[in-house]
N, C-alpha and C positions, 0 to 999 in steps of 0.2 A: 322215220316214224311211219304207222301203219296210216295208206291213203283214205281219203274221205269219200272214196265212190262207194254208192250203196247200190251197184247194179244189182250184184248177186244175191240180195234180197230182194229188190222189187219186185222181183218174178213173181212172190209170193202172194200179190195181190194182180188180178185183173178187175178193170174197168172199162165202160163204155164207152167210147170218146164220138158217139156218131150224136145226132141229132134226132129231135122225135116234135110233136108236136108244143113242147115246154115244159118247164115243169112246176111243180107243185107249187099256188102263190106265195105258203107258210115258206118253201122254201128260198126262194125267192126272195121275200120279205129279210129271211135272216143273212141272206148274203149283202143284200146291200146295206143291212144292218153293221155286217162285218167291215163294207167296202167304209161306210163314215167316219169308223174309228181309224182306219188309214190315210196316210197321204201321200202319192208316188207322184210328185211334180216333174218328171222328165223325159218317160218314155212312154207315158199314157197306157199300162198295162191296165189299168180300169177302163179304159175309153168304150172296150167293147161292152162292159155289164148294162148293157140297154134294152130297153123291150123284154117281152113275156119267152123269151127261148133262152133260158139260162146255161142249157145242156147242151147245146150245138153251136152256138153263137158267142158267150161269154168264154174271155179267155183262160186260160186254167183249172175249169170247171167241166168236169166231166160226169155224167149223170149211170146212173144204172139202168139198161136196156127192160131187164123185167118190170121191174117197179116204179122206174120215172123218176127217181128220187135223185138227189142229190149224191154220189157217192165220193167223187175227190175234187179235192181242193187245192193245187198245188201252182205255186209260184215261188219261183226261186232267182232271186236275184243276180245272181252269179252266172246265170245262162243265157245273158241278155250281154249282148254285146255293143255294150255303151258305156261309157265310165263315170258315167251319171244315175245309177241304178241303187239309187238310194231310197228307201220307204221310212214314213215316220209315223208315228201315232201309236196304238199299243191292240191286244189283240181283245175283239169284245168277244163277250159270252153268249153274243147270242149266234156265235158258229156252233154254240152245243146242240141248238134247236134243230140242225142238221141230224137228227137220230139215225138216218141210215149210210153215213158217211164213215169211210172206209180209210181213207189217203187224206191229209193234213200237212202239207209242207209249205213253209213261209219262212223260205233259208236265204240268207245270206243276202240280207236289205240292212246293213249295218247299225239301224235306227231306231229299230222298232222296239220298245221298251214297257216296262211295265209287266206284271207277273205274267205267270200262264196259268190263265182259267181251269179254278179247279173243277167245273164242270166238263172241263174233257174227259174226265174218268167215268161218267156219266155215259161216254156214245160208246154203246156194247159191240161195234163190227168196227173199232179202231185197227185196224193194221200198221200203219207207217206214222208215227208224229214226228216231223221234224223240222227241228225252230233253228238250227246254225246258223252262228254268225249273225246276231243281233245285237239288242241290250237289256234283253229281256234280265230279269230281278227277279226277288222274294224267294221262297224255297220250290221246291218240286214238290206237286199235290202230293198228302198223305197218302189220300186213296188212287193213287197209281197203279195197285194192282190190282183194281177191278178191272183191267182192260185184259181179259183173257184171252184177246187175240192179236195184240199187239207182236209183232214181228220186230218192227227197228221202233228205237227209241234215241235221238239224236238233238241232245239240247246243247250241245259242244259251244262254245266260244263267244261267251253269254257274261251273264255278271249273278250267276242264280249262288243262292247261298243255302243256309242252312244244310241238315244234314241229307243223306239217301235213307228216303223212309224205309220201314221194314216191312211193309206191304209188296215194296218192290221184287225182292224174293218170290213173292207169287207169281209173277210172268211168266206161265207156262210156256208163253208162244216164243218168246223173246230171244233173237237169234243176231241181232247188232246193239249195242249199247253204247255209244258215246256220251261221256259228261265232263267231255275233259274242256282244259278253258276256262273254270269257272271258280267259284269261291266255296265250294262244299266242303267244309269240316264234316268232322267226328267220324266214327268207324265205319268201314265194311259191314253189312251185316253180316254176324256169324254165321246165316243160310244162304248166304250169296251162290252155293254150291248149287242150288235145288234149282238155279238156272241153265236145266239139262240142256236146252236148245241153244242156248249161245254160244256162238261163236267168236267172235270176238267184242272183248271188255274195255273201251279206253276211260281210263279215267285219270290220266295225267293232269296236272297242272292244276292242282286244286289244293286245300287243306287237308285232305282227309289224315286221319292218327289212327292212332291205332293198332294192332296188327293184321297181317293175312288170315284171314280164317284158312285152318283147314280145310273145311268142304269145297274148298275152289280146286282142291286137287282133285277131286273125283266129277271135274266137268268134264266130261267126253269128248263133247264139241267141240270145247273151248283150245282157237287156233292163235289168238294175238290177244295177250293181256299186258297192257300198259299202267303200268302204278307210278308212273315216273314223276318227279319234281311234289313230291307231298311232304309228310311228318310221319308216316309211317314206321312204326317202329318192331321189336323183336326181333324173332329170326324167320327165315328163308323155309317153310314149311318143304319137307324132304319129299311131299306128295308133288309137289308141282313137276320133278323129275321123270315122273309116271305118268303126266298124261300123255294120252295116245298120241293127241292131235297136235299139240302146243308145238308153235314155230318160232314164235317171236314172244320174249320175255321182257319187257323192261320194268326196271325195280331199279332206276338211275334218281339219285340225288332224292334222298332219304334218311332213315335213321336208324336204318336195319342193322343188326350186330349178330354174334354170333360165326358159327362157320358158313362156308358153302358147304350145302348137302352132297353126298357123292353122286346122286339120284341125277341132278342137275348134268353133271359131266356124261352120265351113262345112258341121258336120253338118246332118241335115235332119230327124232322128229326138230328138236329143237337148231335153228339154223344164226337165232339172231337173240344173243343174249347180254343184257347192259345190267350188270350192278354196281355200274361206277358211283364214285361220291356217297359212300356209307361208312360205316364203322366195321367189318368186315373183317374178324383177324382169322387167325391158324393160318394151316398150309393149304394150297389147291389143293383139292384129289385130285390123285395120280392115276385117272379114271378114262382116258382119251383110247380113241381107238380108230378101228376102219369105220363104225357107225359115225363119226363123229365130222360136221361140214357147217362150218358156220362161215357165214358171210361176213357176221361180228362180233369179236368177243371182245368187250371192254369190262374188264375190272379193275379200273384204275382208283386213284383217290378213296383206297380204304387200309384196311391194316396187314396185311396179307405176308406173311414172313415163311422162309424154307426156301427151298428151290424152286422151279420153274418144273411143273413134271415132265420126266422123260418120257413118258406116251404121245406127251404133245405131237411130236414126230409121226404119231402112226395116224395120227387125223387123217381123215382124206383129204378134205379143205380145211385152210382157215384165209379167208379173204384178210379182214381186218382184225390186227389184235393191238390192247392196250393192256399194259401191267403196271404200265409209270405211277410211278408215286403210293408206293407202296411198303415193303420193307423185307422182299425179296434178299436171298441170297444164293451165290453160288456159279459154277458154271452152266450157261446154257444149253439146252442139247442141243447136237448137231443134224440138220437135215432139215426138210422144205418139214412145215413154213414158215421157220424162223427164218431159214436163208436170204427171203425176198424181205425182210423186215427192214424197217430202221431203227438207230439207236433210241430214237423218241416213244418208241414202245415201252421201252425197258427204262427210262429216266427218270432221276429219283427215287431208287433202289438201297437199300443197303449196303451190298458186295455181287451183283451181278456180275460177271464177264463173259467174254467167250462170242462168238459169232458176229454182230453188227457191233458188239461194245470192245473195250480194248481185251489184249490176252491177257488170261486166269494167270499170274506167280504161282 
């Protein structure tokens, strides 16, 4: 699965982490606001929010040089090296009264619960919100894409439900998207596409139905899209074969039917592609070439009947393959990278033979 570091977005926001003479009491005022609604009994990451210097002194809290103001807020539980790094309580609204805040992260305190303030949509210089790994509930504000300058958006492994508003599509800045983890039904927005700056999309492990919109195939950006373990249904839009950028596909344990597009096999970018556990029939295309190096190709657990193509052979790489459980048939071709396989690739087959499996009669 694609990892949870957001280095290569954070660049996208700088802030002050030095000290100045304090900051503003409003602001001030809404932090410890914030701090009452929490409760971290073990490692005393509140201990420092004391006295009139919020900006140089309190821990997490980093202010804006020009302005004095409040601009990040960032505590992350996962970076504390203790195994007692638990926060409870839920998150209050009066962190909105922070108007010139930038950075918002309160990841990975296993406890923290209760919605997220739909008043975050409200602070206009949002760059980074990120709530992982909590217990956070309810839906995802409607008015989410008022944040025109929201960069990462990262509510992963939460308990949030309802559906992905369609405001969200507005995110012009939005360039990381994790929502995966959670309880979100109902579709895709059919404009999901119009998120030209993303990069990558996870939204695994959720309810979502539906089908693919096309317009996801004409995201440029877009490097790791993850639709895996949903109810997603139709077919395998053939645009997804053409993006430029796309590396890693997963569309694993779904309801997708129909063929694989030829598009798919002919990209030249793509290195990691799962559509196991679908409904899945026809033949592969016979589409493989010297473009062609995956690290993984799992198409197991769908309907998939014909041969095995013979281009397979002229890939450059193929690290890991799955065909099991399918309804293949035929001789294998001969040549790397079938050579290094094992028979459990190819298991539960119709009439496969040849290479790792017994000889063709």
């Amino acid at each position: 699965m694609p990892p949870r570091g957001l280095s290569f977005v954070l660049l996208v926001v700088a802030v002050w982490v030095g000290g100045g003479a304090g900051c503003p009491a409003s602001d001030r005022e809404a932090l410890l606001a914030f701090r009452s609604a929490l409760s971290e009994p073990h490692l005393g990451i509140f201990s420092s929010w004391t006295g009139d210097d919020c900006c140089s002194q309190w821990s997490g809290v980093s202010c804006d040089p020009t302005t004095g103001r409040v601009a990040d807020v960032s505590l992350r539980g996962e970076s504390k090296d203790h195994s007692g790094g638990l926060m409870y309580g839920r998150i209050s609204p009066e962190i909105c009264s922070l108007d010139r805040l930038t950075v918002l992260v309160l990841a990975d305190w296993k406890h923290i619960s209760g919605p997220i303030p739909p008043c975050l949509t409200s602070l206009p210089l949002l760059r980074i919100l990120d709530l992982i790994g909590n217990r956070l509930s309810g839906p995802i504000p409607d008015d989410i894409g008022n944040l025109s300058r929201l960069a990462v958006l990262n509510l992963a492994d939460n308990q949030i439900s309802g559906s992905i508003p369609a405001s969200l599509s507005a995110l012009s800045s939005l360039m990381h998207l994790d929502l995966s983890n959670n309880q979100i039904a109902g579709p895709i927005p059919g404009d999901f596409g119009e998120l030209r700056m993303l990069s990558r999309a996870l939204l695994a492990r959720n309810r979502i139905s539906g089908v693919i919109p096309s317009s996801v195939g004409h995201m440029t950006r877009l490097a790791d899209l993850d639709l895996a373990q949903n109810r997603i249904s139709g077919e395998i839009p053939a645009s997804l074969g053409s993006m430029p950028v796309l590396s890693s596909l997963y569309l694993d344990s779904n309801r997708l039917g129909g063929q694989i597009p030829v598009q798919l096999f002919s990209s030249r970018g793509l290195g990691i592609l799962n559509l196991s556990r679908n409904a899945i029939e026809g033949e592969m295309p016979d589409a493989f070439g010297s473009h062609s190096y995956y690290t993984a190709l799992d198409l197991s657990y769908n309907r998939l009947s014909g041969p095995v193509p013979k281009t397979l052979v002229m890939a450059a790489y193929v690290g890991h393959l799955d065909l099991s459980h399918n309804r293949l048939c035929g001789a294998l071709p001969v040549g790397s990278p079938l050579d290094h396989l094992q028979p459990a690739s190819f298991a539960d087959n119709h009439c496969l033979c040849g290479g790792p499996l017994p000889a063709c009669k």
